[in-house]
C-alpha positions, 0 to 999 in steps of 0.5 A: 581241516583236511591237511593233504588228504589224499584226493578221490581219483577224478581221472575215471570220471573223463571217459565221459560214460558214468556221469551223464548214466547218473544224472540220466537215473536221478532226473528221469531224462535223456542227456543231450550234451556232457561237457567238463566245464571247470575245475579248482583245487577241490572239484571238476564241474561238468554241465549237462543238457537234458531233453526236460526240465530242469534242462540244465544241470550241474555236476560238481564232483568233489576231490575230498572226502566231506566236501560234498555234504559240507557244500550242500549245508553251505549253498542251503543257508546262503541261498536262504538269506540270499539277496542274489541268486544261489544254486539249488542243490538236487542231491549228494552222491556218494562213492558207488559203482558209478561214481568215483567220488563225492558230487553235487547235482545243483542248479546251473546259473546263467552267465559268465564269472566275473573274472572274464567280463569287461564292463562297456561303461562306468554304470553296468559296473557300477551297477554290478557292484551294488548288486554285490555288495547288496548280497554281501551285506544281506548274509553279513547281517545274519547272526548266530545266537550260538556264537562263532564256528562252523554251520554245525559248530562247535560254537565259541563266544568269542572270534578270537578263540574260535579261529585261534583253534583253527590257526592253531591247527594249522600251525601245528600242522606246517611245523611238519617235516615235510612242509619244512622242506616246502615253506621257506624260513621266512614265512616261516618265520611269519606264520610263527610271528603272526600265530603269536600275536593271534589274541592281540591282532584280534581283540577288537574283532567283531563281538557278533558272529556273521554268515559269510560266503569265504571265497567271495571273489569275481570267479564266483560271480556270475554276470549276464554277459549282455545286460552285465547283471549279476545273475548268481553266486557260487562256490563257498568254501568254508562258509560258517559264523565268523567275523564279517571281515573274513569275507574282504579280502575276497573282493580285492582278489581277481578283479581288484579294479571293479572297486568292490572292497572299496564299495563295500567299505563305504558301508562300514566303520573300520577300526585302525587294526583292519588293515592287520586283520584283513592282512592276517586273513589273507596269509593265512588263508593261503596257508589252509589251501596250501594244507588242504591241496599242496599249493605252494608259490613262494613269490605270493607267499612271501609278498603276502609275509612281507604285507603281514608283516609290516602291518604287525609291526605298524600295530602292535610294536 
């Protein structure tokens, strides 16, 4: 974790000048068009035109230090055990006289992410969603025979004691004066409450350790916005071993009516701590962001609190 890590300076990167002489010097190639294409809580994407092959690329230029080669790593197991398509990582760049920050070259993917598309008919989502699910189910089926953590660990044997370390570290770090002052006392309270029933929430927790994206959501689905196929997958965050479960929540974000945590559940048994768990992963993964960037919105915070908190008290009292 990289609790508010002061971010490179990406404002350098608008005059519109270093990058496209960068990529012109990895891929022997003229630019045609630069554009910025996006940009999120850890990264500006900018997208290339070049006069050959590969054509179009992908520049993803990171705002912390350690991101670029923890993505690299990432997007190469996916796209290993992949059933959709996964962008091709062309190189890392480091810091340098032409480069203010880490970047990723990688392959563009065609289409449009999820969140924009309007599905003409029950089928092609339907359809979509397969394809989805498909993709979700082929990584979640990849075990580590090491056990549960990070792609290059450490490992632990259980899930429990591999996250707990990691909300731990999280706990420890929003006790800080300076959060105090951002973090209203109820959830607050909610993040101590929930910190303490850690091993209770999760002693039925899945025994094998699965590959997961962790930030599986429509954003980072691209669709072909004429045959409203899927056409590839981006944009992991913390991809690593853990408990499949992690990956739920995800689904249910942006786009909650496609149905896909619905499809997806129709391929599993859940037990009756599911529902506390995917509650758990949810609160607590905007308490990460909220670390790592600085992103606090009390309306969403404490909606999330609320759920937590009555699915603990449903569960464990």
């Amino acid at each position: 974790m990289t609790p508010l890590v002061k971010p490179f300076d990406l404002d350098a990167l608008e005059d519109g000048l270093h990058l496209p002489q960068l990529i012109e010097e990895q891929f022997k190639a003229s630019v045609i068009i630069f554009s910025k294409v996006g940009q999120g809580f850890y990264a500006h994407i900018y997208k290339a035109l070049l006069n050959k092959d590969p054509r179009q690329v992908i520049v993803k230029c990171q705002k912390y230090a350690g991101r670029g080669e923890k993505e690299k790593r990432q997007l190469e197991i996916l796209k290993r055990h992949a059933a959709a398509r996964v962008p091709q990582v062309y190189s890392l760049h480091f810091p340098s006289a032409l480069l203010p920050c880490e970047a990723l070259t990688m392959e563009f993917i065609p289409g449009v992410n999820a969140s924009k598309i309007q599905f003409p008919d029950d089928r092609s989502r339907r359809r979509f969603v397969d394809s989805v699910v498909e993709n979700l189910l082929a990584w979640h089926t990849v075990t580590n025979a090491e056990g549960f953590g990070e792609l290059e660990g450490p490992f632990y044997e259980t899930w429990a004691e591999c996250f707990g370390q990691r909300i731990a570290l999280y706990h420890e770090h929003i006790h800080k004066k300076e959060h105090r002052t951002v973090v209203s006392a109820y959830v607050m309270r909610i993040i101590d409450r929930s910190f303490e029933d850690l091993e209770r929430i999760f002693l039925s927790a899945s025994e094998n350790s699965s590959l997961v994206h962790s930030d599986y959501n429509a954003w980072n689905m691209m669709v072909d916005p004429r045959s409203y196929e899927l056409t590839g997958i981006i944009d992991p965050i913390d991809a690593g071993w853990c408990d499949y479960e992690i990956d739920l929540f995800h689904l249910a974000n942006c786009r909650p009516e496609l149905g896909l945590l619905e499809r997806y559940l129709k391929e599993i048994e859940v037990d009756e701590f599911f529902w506390l768990r995917y509650r758990f992963y949810r609160f607590w993964d905007d308490v990460k962001h909220y670390l790592r960037v600085g992103w606090y919105g009390e309306e969403r915070f404490r909606g999330y609190a609320k759920e937590l908190e009555t699915a603990m008290n449903e569960c464990l009292y």
